[in-house]
Structures are given as C-alpha cells and as structure tokens.
PDB file of N, CA, C and O in Angstrom, chain B, residues numbered from 101:
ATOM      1  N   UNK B 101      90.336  98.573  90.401  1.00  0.00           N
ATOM      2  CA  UNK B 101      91.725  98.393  90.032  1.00  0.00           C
ATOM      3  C   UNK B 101      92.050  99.196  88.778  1.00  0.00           C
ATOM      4  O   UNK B 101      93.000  99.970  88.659  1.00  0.00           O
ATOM      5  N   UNK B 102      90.774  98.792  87.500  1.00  0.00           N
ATOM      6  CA  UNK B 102      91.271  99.490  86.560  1.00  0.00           C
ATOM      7  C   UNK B 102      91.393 101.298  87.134  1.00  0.00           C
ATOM      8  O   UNK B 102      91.964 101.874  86.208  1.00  0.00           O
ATOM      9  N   UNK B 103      91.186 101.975  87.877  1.00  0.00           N
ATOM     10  CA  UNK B 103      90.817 103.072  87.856  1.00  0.00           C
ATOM     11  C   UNK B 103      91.989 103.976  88.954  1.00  0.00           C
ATOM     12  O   UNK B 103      91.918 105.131  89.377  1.00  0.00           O
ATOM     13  N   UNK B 104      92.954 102.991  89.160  1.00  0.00           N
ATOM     14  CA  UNK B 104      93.415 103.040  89.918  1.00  0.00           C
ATOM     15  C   UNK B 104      95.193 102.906  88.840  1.00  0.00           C
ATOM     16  O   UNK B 104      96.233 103.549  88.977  1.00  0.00           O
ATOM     17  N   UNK B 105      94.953 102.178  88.193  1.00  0.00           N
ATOM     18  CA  UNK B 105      96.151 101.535  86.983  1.00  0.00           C
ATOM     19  C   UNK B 105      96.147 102.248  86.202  1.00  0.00           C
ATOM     20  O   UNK B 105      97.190 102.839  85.922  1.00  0.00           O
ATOM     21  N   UNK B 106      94.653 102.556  85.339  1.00  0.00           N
ATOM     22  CA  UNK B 106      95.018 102.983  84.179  1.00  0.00           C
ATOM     23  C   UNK B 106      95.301 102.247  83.315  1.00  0.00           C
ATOM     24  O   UNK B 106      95.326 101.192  83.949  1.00  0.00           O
ATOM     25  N   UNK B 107      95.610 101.916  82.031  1.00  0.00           N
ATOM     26  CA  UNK B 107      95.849 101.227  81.193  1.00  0.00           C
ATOM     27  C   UNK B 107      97.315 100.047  80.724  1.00  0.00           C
ATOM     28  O   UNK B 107      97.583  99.037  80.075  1.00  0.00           O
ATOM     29  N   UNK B 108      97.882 101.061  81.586  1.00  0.00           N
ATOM     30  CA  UNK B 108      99.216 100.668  81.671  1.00  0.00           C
ATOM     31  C   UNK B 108      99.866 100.264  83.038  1.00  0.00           C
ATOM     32  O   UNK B 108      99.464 100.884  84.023  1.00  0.00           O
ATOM     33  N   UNK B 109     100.664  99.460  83.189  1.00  0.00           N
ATOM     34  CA  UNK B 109     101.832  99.405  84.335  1.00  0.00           C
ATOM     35  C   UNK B 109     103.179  98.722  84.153  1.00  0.00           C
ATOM     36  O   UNK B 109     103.558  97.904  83.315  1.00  0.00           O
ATOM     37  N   UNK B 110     103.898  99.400  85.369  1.00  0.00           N
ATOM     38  CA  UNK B 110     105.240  98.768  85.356  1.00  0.00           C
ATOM     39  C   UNK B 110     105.661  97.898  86.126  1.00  0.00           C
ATOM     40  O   UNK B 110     105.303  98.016  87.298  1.00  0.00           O
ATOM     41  N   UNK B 111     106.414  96.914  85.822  1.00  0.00           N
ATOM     42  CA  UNK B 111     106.511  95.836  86.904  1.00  0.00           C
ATOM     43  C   UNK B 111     107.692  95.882  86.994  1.00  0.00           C
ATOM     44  O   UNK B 111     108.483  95.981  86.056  1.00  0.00           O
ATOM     45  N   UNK B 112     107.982  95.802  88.347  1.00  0.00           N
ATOM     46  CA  UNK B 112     109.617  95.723  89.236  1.00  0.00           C
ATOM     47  C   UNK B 112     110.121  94.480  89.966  1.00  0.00           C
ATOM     48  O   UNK B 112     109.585  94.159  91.026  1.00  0.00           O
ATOM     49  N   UNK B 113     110.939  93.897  89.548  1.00  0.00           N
ATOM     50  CA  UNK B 113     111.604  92.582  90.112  1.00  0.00           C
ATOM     51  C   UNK B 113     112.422  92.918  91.830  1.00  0.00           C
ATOM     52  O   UNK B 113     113.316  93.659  92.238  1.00  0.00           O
ATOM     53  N   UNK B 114     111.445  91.830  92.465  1.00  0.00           N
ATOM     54  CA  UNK B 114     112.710  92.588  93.616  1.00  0.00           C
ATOM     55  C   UNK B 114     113.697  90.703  94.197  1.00  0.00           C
ATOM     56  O   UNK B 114     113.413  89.662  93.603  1.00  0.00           O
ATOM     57  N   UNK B 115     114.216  90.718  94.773  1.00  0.00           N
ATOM     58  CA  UNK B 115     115.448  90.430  95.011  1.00  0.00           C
ATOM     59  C   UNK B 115     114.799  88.853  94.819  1.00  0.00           C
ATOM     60  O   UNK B 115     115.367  88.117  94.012  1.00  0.00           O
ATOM     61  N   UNK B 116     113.822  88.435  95.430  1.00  0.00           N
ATOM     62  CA  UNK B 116     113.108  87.816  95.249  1.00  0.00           C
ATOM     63  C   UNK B 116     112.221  87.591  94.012  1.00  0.00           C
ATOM     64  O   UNK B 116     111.600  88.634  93.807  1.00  0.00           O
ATOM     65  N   UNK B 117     111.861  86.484  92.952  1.00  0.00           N
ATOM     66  CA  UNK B 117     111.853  86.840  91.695  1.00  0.00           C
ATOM     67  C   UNK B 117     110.152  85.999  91.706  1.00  0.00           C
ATOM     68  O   UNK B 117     109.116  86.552  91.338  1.00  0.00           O
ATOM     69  N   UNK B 118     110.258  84.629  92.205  1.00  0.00           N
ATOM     70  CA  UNK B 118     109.123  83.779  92.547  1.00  0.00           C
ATOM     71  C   UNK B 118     109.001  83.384  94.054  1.00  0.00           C
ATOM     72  O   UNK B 118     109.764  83.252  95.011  1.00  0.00           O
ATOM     73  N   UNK B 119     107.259  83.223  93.715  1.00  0.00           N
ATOM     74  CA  UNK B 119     106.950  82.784  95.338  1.00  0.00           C
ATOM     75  C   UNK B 119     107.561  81.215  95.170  1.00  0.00           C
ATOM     76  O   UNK B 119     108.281  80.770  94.275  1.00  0.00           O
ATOM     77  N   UNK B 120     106.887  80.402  96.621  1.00  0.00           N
ATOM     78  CA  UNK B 120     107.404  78.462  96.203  1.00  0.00           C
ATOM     79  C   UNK B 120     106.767  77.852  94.830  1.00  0.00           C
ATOM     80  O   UNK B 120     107.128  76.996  94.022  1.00  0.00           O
ATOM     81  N   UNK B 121     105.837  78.568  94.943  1.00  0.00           N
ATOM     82  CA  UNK B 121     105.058  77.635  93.676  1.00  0.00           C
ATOM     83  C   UNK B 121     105.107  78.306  92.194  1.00  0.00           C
ATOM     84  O   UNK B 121     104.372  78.059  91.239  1.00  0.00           O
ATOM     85  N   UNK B 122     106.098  79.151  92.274  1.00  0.00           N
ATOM     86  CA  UNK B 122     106.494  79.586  90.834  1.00  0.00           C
ATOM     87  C   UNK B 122     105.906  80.845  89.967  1.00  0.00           C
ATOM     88  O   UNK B 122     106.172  81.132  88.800  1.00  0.00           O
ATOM     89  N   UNK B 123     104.902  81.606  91.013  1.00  0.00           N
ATOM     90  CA  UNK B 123     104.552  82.515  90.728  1.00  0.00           C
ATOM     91  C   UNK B 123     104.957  83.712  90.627  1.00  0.00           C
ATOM     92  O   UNK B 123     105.371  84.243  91.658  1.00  0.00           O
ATOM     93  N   UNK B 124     104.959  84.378  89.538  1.00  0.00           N
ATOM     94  CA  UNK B 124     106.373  85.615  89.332  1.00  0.00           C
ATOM     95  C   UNK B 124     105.703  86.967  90.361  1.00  0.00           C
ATOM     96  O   UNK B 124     104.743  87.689  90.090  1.00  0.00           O
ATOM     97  N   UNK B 125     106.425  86.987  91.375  1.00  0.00           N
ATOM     98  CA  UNK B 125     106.230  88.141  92.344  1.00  0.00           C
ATOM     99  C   UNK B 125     107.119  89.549  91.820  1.00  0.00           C
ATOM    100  O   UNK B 125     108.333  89.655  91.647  1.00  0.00           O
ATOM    101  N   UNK B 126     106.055  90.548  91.645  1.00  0.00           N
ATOM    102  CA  UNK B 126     106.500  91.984  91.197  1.00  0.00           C
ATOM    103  C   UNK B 126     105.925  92.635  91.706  1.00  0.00           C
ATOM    104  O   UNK B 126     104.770  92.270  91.924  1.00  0.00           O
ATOM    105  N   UNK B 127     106.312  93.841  92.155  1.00  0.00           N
ATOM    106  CA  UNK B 127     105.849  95.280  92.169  1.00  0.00           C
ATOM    107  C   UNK B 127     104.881  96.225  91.569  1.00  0.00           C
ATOM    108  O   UNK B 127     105.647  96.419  90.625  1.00  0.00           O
ATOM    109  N   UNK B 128     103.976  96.908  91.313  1.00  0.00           N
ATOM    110  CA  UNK B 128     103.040  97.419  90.040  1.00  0.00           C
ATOM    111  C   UNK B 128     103.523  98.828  90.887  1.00  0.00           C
ATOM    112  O   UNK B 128     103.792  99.168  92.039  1.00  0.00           O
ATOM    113  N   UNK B 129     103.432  99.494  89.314  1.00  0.00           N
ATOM    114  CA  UNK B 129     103.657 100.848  89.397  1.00  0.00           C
ATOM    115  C   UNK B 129     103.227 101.403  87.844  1.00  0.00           C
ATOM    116  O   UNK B 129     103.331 100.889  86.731  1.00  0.00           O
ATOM    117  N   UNK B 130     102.626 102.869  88.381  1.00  0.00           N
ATOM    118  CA  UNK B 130     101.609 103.410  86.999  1.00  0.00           C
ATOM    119  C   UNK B 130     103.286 103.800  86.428  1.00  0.00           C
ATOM    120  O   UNK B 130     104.346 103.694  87.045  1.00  0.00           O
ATOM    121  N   UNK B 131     103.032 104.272  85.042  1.00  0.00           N
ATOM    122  CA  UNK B 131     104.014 104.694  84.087  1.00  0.00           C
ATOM    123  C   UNK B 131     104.488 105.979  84.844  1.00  0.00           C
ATOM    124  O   UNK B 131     105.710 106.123  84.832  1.00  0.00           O
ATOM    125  N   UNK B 132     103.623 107.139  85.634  1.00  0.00           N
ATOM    126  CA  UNK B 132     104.132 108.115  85.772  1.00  0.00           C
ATOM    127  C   UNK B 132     105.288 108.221  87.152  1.00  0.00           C
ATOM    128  O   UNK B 132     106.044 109.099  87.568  1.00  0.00           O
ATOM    129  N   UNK B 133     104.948 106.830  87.563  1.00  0.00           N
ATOM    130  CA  UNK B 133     105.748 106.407  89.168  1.00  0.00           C
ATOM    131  C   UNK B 133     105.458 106.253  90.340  1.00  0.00           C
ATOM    132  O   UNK B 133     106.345 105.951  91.138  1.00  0.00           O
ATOM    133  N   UNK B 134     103.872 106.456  90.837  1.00  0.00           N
ATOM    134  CA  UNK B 134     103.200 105.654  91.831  1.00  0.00           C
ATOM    135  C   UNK B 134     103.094 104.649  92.157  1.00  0.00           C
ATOM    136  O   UNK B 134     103.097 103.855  91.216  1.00  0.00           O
ATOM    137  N   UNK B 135     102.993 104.231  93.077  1.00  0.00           N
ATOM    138  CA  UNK B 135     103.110 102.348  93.534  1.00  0.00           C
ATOM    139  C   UNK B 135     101.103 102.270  93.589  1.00  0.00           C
ATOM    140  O   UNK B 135     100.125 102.792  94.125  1.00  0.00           O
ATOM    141  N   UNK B 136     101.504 101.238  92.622  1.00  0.00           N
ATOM    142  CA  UNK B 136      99.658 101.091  92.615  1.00  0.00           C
ATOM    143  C   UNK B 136      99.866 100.159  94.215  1.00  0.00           C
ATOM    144  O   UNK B 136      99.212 100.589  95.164  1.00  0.00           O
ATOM    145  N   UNK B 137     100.613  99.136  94.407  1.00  0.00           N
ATOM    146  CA  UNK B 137     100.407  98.354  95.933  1.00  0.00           C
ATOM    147  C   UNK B 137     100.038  99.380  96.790  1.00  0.00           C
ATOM    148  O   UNK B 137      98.928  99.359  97.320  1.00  0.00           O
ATOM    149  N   UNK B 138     101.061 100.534  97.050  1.00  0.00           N
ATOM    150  CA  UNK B 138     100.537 101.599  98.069  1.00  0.00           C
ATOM    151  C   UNK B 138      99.237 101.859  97.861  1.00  0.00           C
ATOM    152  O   UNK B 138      98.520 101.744  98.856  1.00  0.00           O
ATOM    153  N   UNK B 139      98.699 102.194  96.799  1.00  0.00           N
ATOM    154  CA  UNK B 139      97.627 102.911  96.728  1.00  0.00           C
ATOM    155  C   UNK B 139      95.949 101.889  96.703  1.00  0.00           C
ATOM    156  O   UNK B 139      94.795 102.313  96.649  1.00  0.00           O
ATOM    157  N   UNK B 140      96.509 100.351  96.774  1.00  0.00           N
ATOM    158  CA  UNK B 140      95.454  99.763  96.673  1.00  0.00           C
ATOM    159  C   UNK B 140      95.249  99.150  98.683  1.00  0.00           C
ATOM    160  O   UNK B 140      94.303  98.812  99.394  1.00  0.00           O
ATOM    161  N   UNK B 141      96.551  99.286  98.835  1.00  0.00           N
ATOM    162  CA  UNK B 141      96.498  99.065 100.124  1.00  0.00           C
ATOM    163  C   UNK B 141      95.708 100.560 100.755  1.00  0.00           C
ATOM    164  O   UNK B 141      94.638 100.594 101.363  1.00  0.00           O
ATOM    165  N   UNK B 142      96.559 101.685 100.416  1.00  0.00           N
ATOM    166  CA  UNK B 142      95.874 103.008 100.865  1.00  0.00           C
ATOM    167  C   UNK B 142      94.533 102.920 101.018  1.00  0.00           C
ATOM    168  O   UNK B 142      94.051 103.155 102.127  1.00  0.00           O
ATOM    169  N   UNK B 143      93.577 102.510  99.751  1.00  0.00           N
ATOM    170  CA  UNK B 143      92.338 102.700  99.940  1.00  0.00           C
ATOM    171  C   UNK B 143      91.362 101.113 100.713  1.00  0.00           C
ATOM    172  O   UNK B 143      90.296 100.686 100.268  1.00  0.00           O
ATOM    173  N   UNK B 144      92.083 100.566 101.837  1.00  0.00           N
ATOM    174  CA  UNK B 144      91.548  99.468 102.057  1.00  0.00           C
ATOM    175  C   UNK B 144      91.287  98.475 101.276  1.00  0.00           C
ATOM    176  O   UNK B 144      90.736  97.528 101.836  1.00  0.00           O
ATOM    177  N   UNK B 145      91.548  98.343  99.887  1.00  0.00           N
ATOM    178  CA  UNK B 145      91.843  97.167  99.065  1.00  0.00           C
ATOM    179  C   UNK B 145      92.519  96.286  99.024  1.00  0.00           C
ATOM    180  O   UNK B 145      92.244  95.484  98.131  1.00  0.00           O
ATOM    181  N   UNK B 146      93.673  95.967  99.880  1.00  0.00           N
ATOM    182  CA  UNK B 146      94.640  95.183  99.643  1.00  0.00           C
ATOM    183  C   UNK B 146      95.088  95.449 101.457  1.00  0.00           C
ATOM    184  O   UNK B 146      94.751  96.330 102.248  1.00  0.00           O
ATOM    185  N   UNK B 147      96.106  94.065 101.615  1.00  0.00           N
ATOM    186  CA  UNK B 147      96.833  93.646 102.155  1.00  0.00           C
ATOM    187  C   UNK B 147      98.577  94.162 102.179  1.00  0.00           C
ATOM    188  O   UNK B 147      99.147  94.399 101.113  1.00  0.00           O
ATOM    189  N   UNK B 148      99.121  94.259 103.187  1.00  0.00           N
ATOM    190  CA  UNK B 148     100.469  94.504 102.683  1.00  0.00           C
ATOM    191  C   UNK B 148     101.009  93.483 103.061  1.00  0.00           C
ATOM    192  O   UNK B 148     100.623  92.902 104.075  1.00  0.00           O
ATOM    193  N   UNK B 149     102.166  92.990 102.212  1.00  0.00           N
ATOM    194  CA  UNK B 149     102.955  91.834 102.109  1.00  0.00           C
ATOM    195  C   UNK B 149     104.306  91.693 103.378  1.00  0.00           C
ATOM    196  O   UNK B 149     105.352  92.339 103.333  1.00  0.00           O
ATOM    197  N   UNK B 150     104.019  90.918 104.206  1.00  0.00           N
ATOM    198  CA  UNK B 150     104.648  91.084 105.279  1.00  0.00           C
ATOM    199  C   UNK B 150     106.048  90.359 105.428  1.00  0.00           C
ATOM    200  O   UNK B 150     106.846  90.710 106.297  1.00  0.00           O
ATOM    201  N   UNK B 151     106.330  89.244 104.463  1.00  0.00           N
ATOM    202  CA  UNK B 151     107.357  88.183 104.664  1.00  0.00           C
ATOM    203  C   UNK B 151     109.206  88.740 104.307  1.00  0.00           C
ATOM    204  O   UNK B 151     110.302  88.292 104.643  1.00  0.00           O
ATOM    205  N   UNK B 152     108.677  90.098 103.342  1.00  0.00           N
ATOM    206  CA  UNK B 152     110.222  90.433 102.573  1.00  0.00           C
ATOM    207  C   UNK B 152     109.977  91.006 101.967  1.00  0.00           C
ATOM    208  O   UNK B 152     108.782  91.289 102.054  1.00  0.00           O
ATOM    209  N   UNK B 153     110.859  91.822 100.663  1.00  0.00           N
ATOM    210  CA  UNK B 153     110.580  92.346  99.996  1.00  0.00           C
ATOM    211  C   UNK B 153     110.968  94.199 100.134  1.00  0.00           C
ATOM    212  O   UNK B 153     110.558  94.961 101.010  1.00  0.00           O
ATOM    213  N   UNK B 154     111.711  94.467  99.167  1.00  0.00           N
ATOM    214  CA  UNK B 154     112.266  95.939  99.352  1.00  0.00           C
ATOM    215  C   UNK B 154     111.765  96.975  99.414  1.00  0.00           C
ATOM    216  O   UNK B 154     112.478  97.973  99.309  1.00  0.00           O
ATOM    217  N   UNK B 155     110.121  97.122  99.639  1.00  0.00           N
ATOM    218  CA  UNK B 155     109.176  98.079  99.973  1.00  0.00           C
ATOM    219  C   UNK B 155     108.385  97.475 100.633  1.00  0.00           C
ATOM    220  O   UNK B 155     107.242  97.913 100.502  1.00  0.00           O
ATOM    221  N   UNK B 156     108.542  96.176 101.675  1.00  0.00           N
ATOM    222  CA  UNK B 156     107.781  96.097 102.911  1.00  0.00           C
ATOM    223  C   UNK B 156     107.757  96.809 103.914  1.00  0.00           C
ATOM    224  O   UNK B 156     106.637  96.955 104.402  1.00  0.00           O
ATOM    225  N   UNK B 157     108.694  97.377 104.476  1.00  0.00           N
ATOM    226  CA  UNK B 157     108.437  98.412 105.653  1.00  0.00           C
ATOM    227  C   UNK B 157     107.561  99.436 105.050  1.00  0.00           C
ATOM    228  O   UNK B 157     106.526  99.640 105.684  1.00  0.00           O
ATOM    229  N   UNK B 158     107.746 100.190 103.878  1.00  0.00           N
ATOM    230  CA  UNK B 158     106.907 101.403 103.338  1.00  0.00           C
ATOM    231  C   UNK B 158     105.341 100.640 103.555  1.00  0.00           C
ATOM    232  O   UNK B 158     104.500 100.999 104.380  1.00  0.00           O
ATOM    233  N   UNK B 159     105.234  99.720 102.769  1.00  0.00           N
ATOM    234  CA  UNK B 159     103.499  99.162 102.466  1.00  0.00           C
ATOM    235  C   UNK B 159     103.089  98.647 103.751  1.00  0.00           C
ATOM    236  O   UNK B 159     101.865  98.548 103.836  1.00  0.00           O
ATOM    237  N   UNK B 160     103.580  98.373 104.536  1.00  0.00           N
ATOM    238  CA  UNK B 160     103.154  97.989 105.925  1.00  0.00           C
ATOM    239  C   UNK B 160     102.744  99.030 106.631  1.00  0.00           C
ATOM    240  O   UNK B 160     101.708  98.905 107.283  1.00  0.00           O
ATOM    241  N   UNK B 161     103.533 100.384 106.652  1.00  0.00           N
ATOM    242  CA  UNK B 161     103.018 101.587 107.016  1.00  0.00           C
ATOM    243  C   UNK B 161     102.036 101.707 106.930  1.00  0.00           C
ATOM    244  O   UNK B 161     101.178 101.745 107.812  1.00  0.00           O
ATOM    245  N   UNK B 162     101.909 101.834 105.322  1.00  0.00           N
ATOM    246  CA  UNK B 162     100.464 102.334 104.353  1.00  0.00           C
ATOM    247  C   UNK B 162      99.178 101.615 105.055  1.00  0.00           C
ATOM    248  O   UNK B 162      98.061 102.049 105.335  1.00  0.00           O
ATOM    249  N   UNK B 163      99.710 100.504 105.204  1.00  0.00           N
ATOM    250  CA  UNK B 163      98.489  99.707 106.117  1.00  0.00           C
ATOM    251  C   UNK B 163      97.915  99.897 107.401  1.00  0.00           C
ATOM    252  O   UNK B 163      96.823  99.656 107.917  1.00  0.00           O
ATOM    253  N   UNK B 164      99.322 100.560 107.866  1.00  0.00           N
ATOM    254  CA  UNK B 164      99.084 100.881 109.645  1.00  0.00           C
ATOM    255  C   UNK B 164      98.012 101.742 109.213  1.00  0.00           C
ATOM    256  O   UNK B 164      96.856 101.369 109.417  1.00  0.00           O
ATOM    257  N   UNK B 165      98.310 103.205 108.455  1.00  0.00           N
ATOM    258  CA  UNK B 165      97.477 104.220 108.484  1.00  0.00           C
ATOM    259  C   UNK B 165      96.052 103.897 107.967  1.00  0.00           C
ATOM    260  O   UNK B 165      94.990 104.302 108.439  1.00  0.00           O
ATOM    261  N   UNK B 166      96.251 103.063 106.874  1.00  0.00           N
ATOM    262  CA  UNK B 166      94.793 103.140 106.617  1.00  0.00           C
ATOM    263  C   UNK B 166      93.807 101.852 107.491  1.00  0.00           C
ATOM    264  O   UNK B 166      92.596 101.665 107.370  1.00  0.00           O
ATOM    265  N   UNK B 167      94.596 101.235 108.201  1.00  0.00           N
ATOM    266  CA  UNK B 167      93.550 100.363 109.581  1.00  0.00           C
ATOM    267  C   UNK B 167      93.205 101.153 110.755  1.00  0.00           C
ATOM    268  O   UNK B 167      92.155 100.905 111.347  1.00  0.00           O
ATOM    269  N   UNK B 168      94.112 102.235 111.217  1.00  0.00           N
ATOM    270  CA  UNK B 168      93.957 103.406 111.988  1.00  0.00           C
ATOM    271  C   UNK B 168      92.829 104.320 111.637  1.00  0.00           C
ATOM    272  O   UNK B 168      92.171 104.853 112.532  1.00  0.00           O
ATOM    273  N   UNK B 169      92.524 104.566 110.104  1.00  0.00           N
ATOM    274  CA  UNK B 169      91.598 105.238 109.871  1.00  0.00           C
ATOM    275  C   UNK B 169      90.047 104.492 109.367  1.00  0.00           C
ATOM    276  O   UNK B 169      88.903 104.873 109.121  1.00  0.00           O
ATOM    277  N   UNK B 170      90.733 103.347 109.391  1.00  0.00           N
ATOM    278  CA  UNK B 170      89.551 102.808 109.301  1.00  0.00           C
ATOM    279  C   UNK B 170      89.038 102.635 107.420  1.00  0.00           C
ATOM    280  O   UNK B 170      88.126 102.059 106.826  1.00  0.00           O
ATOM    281  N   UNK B 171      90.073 103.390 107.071  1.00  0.00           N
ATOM    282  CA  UNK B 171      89.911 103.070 105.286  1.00  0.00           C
ATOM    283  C   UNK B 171      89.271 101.355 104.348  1.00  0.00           C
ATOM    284  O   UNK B 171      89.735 100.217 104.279  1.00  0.00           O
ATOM    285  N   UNK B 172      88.473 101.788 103.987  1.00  0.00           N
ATOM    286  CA  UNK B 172      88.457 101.103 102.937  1.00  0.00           C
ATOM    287  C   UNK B 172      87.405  99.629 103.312  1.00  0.00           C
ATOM    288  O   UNK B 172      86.949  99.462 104.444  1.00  0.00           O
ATOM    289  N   UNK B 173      87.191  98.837 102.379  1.00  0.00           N
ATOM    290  CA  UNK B 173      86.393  97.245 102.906  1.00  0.00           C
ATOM    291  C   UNK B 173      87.238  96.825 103.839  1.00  0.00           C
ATOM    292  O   UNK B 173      86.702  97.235 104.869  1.00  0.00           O
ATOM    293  N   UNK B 174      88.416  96.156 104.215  1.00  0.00           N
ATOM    294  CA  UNK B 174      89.112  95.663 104.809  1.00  0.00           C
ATOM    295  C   UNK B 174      89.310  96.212 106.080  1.00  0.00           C
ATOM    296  O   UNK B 174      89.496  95.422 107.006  1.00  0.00           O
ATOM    297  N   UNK B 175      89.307  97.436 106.308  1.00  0.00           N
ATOM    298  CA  UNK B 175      89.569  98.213 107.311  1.00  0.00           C
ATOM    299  C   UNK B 175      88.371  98.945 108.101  1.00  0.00           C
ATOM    300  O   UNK B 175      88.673  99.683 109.039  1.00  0.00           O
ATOM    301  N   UNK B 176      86.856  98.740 107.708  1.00  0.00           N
ATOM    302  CA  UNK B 176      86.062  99.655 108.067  1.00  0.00           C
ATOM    303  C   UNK B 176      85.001  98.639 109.103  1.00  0.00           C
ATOM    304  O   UNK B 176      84.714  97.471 108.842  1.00  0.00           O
ATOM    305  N   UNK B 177      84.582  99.322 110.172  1.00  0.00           N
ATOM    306  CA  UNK B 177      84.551  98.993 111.466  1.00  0.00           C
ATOM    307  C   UNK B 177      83.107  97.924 111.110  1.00  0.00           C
ATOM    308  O   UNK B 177      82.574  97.284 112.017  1.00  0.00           O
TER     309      UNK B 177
END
C-alpha cells in the first residue's frame, strides 16, 4: 500500500458520506491525481465496490480486467 500511496493522499467525499455504521467512506487519490482504488484493485489487491458510488462503473471495470488477466492474489488461478 505504502508503495503504491506514497506518503501522502487525497480523500474525496462522494454523494454518499458514511457507510450504516458510521464509517466515513472516501475515495484515495495520490497528490499528483491517480486513484490509488484503481490501482490497488489493478494489481489484484482489492475489491471493487459494487453498491454506488461515482466511480463504480470505472473500478468495476478495473476489476473485470484484472480477473480476466488473472492479476494479482485475488485474481490468480
């Protein structure tokens, strides 16, 4: 993760602010403007968030491709 972040990140509120149990749901993104979600999903690290959210169709993609290729722990045969 760290290597992936970097030291820093940005967090983005989307329309949706908390999950039910009060947990503040955001976005991560490096300072220069990459979506660390894309990129942790990209490398078979992560899950994409399927329920909502204003970059679910994009990160769901990200997921198609990298289960197609077989990327990552999550994805590898």
């Amino acid at each position: 993760l760290r290597r992936v972040t970097g030291t820093e990140v940005r967090l983005l509120r989307d329309e949706r602010p908390q999950d039910q149990f009060g947990r503040e749901l955001r976005y991560l993104f490096t300072p220069a403007g990459p979506s660390i979600d894309a990129e942790l999903i990209r490398q078979g690290a992560a899950r994409a968030w399927r329920d909502d959210g204003a970059y679910r169709d994009t990160l769901v993609a990200v997921e198609a491709s990298a289960r197609s290729g077989g990327t990552g722990c999550l994805w590898r045969g």
